[in-house]
C-alpha positions in Angstrom: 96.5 227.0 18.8 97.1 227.8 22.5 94.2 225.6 24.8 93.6 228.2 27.7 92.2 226.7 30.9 89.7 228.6 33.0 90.4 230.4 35.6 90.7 229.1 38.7 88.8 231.1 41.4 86.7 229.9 44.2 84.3 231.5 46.3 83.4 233.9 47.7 85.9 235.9 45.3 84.1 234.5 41.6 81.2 235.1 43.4 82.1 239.0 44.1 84.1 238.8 40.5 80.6 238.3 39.1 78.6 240.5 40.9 80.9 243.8 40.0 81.3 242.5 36.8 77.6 242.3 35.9 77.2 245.8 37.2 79.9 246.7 35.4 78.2 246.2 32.2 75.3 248.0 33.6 72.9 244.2 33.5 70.1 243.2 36.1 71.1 239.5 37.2 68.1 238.0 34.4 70.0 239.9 31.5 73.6 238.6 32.3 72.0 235.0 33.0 71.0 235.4 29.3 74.3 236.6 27.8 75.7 233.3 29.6 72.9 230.8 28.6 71.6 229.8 32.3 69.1 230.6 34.5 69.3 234.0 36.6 68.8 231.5 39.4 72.1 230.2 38.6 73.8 233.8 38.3 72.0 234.8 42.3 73.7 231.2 43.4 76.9 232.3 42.3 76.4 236.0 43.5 75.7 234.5 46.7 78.2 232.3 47.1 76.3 229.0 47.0 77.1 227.4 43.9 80.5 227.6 41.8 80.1 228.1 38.2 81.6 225.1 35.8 84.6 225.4 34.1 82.5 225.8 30.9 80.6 228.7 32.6 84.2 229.9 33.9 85.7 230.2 30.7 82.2 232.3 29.6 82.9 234.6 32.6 86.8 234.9 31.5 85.3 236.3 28.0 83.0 238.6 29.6 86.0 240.0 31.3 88.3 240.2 28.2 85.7 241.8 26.5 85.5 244.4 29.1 89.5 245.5 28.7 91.1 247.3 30.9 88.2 247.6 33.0 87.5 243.6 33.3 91.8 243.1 34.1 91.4 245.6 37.0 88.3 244.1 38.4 90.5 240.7 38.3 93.3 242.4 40.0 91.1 243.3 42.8 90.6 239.8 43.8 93.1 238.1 42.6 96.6 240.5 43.4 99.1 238.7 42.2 
């Protein structure tokens, strides 16, 4: 069994990440705080760029974004270009 270790993105780009992904999947900030398990005060923080998520919360995110296929990889590649 492979460990995978979060990605490592800081702001303002997982803050941006999280934003387009949210509206991606078509969620108001309240509904994708749910599918997480934290407040939607703590999914506006990171929106906003005041708060980084943990790398618990990180490695939530990374699912989202596998989930999302093709769609999730190219919202990666536009902020992180390798």
């Amino acid at each position: 069994m492979t460990i995978k270790k979060p990605l490592a993105i800081n702001q303002p780009e997982v803050g941006r990440i999280i934003h387009d992904l949210r509206l991606l999947a078509g969620l108001t900030q309240e509904q994708f705080a749910a599918t997480l398990g934290v407040t939607y005060t703590t999914i506006n923080r990171w929106e906003n760029g005041r708060s980084t998520p943990s790398p618990m919360a990180m490695k939530l995110i990374e699912q989202k974004l596998d989930e999302m296929g093709a769609q999730g990889q190219d919202l990666l590649a536009k902020y992180l270009p390798n």
